[in-house]
N, C-alpha and C positions, 0 to 999 in steps of 0.2 A: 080656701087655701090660695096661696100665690102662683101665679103663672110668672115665669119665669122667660126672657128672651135673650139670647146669649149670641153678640156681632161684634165681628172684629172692626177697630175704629181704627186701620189703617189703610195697608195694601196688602191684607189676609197673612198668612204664616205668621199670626201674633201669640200661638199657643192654645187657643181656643179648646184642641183639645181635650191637654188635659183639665181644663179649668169645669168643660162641656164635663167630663167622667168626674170630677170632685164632686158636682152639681149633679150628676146624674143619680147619686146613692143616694139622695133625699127627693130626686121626683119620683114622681107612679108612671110616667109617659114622656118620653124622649123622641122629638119631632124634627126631623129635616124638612124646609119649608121650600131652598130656594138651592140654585145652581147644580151640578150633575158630579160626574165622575173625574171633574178637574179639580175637583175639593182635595182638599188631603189633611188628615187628621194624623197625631201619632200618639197614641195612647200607650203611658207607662204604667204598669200594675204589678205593683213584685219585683219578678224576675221577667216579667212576659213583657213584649213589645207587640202591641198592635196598630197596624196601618190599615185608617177606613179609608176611602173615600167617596164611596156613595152611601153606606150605613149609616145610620144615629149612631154615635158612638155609646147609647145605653144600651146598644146590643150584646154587650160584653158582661151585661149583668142580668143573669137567666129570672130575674124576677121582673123585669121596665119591662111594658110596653114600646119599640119601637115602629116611627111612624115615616116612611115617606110622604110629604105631601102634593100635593097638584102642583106647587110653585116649583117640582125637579121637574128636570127632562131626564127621563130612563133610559138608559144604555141596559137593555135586558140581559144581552150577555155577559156584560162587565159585572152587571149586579149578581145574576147569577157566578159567578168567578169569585167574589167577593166574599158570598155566602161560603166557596167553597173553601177558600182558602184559611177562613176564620174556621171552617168546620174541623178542616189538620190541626188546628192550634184549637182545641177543645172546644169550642164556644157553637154552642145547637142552636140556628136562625130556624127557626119555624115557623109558619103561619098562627103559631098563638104567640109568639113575643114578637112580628114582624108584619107590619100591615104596609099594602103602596094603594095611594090613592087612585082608584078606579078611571079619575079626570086627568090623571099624569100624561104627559106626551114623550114620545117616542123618540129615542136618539137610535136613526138605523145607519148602517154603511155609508151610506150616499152623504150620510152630514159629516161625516169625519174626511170623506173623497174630498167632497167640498171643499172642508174648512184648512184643508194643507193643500187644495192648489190655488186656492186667494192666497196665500200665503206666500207660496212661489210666485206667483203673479205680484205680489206688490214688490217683490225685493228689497230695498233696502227700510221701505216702508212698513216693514209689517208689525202688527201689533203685537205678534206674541202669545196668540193662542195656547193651547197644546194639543191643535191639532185632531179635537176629540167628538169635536162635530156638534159641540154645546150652541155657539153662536147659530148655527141652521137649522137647530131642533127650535130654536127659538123663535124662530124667523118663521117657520112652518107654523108655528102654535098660533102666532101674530096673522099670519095672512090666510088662519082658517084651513088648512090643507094639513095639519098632524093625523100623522096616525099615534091613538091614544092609546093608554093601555085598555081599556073597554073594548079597543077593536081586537082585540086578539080573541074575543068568545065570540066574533060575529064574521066569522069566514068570509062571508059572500060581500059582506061593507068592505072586509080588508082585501079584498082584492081591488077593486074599483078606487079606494083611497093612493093604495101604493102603487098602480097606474097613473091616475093622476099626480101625485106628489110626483114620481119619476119622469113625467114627462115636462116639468117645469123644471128639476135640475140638471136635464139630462145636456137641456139644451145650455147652462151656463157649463157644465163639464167638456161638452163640445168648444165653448170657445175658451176654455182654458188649453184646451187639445189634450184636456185628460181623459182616460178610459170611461164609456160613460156603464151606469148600472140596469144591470138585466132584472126584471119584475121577478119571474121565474123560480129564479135565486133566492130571491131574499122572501119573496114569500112561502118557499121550502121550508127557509129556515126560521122566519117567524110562524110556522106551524108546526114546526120542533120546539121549539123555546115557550108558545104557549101554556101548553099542560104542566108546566113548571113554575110559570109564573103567574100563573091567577090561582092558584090556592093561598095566594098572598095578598090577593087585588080585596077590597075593598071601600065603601063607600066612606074613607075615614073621618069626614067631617062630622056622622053619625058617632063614632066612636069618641071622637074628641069631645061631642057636647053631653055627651052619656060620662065621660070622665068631669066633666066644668062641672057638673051638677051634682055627682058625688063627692065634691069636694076634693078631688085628686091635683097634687100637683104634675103641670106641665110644664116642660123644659123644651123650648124652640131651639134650633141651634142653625144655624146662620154659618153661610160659607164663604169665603172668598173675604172680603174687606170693605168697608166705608167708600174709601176710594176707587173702587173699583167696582159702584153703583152705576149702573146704566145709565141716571138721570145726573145722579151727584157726585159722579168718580170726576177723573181723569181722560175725557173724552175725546176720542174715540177709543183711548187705549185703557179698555175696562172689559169688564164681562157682560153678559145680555141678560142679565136678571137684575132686579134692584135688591140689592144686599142691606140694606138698611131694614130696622127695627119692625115700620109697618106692613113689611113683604111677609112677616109671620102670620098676619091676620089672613090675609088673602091667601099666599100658599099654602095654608095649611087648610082654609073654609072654619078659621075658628072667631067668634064671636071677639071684635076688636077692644070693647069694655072691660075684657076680662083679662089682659096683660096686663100684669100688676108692675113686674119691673123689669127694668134694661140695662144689663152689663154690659159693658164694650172694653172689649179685650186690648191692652194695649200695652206693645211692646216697652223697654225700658229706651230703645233706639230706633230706628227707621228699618226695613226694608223693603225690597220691591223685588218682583220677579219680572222677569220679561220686559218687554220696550215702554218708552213713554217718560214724562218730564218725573224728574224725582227732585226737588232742591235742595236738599239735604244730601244726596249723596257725598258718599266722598273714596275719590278716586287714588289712596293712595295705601301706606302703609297702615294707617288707621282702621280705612274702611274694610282691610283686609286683615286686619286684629281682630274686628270686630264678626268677620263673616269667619275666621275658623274657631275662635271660644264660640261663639254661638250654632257653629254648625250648621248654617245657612245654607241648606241646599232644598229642594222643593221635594216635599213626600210622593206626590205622583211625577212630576218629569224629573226630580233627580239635577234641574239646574241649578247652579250656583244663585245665590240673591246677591240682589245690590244693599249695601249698606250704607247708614251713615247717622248720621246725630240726629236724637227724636226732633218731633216737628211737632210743636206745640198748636201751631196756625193750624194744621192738617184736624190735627186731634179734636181740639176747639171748634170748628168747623161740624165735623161728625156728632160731636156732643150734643151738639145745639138743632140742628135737623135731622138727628136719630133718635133726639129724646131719650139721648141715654142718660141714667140717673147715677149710676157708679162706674168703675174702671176698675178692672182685673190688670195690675201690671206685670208682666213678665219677665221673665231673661236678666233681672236685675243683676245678677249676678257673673253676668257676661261685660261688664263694667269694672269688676274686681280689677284692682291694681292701676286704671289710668288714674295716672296724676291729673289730666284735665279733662273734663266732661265740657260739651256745650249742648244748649240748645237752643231753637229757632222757637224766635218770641214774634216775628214779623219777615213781610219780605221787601224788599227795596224795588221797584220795578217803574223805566224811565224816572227815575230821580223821585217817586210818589212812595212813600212806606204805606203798603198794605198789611192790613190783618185778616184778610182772607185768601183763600187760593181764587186769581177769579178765573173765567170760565172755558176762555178761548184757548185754545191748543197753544197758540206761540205765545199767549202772556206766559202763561203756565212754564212755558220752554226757556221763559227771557226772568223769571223771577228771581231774586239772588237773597240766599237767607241773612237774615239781622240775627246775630246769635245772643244770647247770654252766657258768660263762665262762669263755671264751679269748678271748686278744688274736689278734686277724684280722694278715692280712700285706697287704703295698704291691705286694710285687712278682707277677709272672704265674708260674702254675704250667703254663699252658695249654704243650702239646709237653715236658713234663716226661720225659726218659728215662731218668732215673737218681735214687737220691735225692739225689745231690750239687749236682740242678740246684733242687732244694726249697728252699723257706724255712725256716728254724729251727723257725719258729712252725708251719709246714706240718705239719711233721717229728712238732711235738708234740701237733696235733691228730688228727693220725691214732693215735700210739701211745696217746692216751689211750682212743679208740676202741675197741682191739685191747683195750683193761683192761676198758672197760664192757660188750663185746658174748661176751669170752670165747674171740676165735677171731683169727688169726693176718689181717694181710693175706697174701694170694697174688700177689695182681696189683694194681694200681692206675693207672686211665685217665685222661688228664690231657685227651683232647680228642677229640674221634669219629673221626678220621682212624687207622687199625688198628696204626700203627708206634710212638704217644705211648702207649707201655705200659713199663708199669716192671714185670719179671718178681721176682716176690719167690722164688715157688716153682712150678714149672711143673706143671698137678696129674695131669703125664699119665706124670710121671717118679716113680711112688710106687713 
């Protein structure tokens, strides 16, 4: 059966979700691989609205396996909060439909302290976090010093770990002049939260190879965006995990041979949350049409996105080193009614036309897009289920698409509700 790897090929909020729950009713196991509780998913089913952001979003359907894997960082209480809040709106997370990989590391207090008073400390410089302590969980994993979820069944390790972790943060809190964090405390309250959270823990890469070998399919789902890869974003103004395709093998401990294909989620237009070079924005009445038909506000921080005209270079770029095979595109339907559409086929920078983004902060910041025009359509594309129910012009905006980015559509979402999907190629039938 197909294994399945589902990343967004922009700057995340490309829809991932519901395309991730279309996708989900035909896997057996639905896997979070990478990044934490700044994810945010919004899932439409019916009448019901669900907002993940640390869960698989095949949590929702009491038959999936859902899997955290070692490539999150755990915010234990948020996750616990998560299950709870999903448990008011009917949906039963249990330790037999929800497994966290036993190697996971730990987002405690002190990373979230952290990561919003770097933030005050840069001023006008800052990246853009949310503040959530993801970037220090990360940092801790890297320089050997996490407390994992494994330590939460070995009391006498997790005391001696979160001494030492607190006495390396405690001292960068001191010289931000923030409050710094008592041991005491948080291991109170990590030995409340424990017996709550390892009836969930598991060795999941044992489970995931026990699923590859019975032929079950697996659904990876990938958080945040392309751009916003550690290695191959937008640096330094990116997340701390690498978002890209081959972070499912590793985060998850699942054998790399066995992902069959790569969707990359990708909007009908541009956006961005938080700081950092965007080229395609656009700062006017446009980009400001574009961010309320589409509703542009960020499912966990509730900010506004920046908008602006797809970025075919960006797109193109992600295609080519995420190995992605198809594209999911999105929000088409937030396009209804301009008379003029563009996109970025190149960028212009000191007088050289590039066709990459390249690498350095201020080229990035000095890049000026090369557009292409199309004539926009009158009619609505919104509940689109076919391409017969498209515009012409619809028609021809999209295959130009497919010419500049390099990659086939697969799917195409005409509206958030999970049945306005136009099936181009189903990526689980490879």
């Amino acid at each position: 059966m197909a294994n399945v790897v589902v990343v967004g090929a922009q700057w995340g909020d490309e829809g991932k979700g519901k395309i991730v729950d279309w996708l989900s009713e035909r896997a057996d196991v639905v896997v979070r691989f990478q990044g934490g509780h700044n994810a945010g998913h919004t899932l439409v089913i019916g009448n019901r609205t669900f907002k993940l952001s640390l869960l698989p979003s095949g949590v929702v359907r009491p038959d999936k396996l859902s899997i955290i894997g070692n490539g999150v960082v755990v915010d234990p209480w948020a996750l616990l909060d998560e299950i709870k809040r999903l448990g008011e709106q009917g949906v039963a997370i249990t330790p037999g439909n929800l497994q966290v990989a036993d190697n996971a590391a730990l987002i405690l207090p002190v990373h979230a302290a952290l990561d919003k008073a770097r933030e005050v400390a840069r001023g006008t410089r800052q990246i853009g976090t949310t503040g959530r302590g993801i970037g220090p969980a990360y940092e801790d994993k890297v320089a050997r010093r996490a407390v994992r979820v494994c330590d939460l069944a070995d009391p006498a390790t997790l005391v001696a770990k979160v001494e030492d972790l607190l006495f390396y943060h405690n001292a960068q809190l001191r010289g931000f002049g923030a409050p710094e964090a008592a041991a005491e405390p948080l291991l109170a309250s990590l030995e409340a939260v424990a017996p709550r959270i390892l009836p969930f823990v598991k060795p999941v890469w044992e489970s995931l190879d026990a699923a590859r070998k019975r032929g079950k399919r697996v659904l990876f789902e990938g958080a945040q965006g392309f751009m916003l890869d550690v290695d191959h974003g937008t640096y330094p103004y990116v997340t701390s995990s690498n978002t890209v395709a081959g972070m499912a093998a590793v985060g998850a401990g699942f054998a790399s041979g066995a992902l069959s294909y790569v969707l990359g989620i990708v909007k009908a237009y541009t956006t961005r949350v938080g700081a950092g070079p965007f080229p395609t924005e656009l700062a006017d009445a446009t980009g400001r049409a574009l961010g309320e038909r589409g509703r542009e506000f960020g499912t966990v921080t509730g900010r506004p996105r920046r908008c602006g005209w797809f970025d075919a270079v960006l797109v193109r770029q992600a295609v080519k080193i995420g190995g992605i095979d198809g594209i999911a595109l999105t929000k088409l339907d937030v396009l209804d009614g301009f008379t003029e559409l563009k996109v970025c086929t190149s960028y212009r920078l000191h007088g050289e036309v590039l066709r990459r983004l390249p690498p350095g902060a201020s080229a990035q910041a000095g890049v000026e897009p090369v557009y292409e025009t199309f004539e926009g359509w009158g009619e609505s594309t919104k509940g689109a289920r076919s391409w017969a129910d498209l515009p012409a012009t619809a028609v021809k905006y999209i295959r130009r698409i497919e010419e500049l980015i390099e990659a086939p559509v697969a799917m195409l979402s005409t509206s958030p509700e999970r049945d306005d999907t136009i099936l181009v190629r189903d990526p689980f039938a490879v």
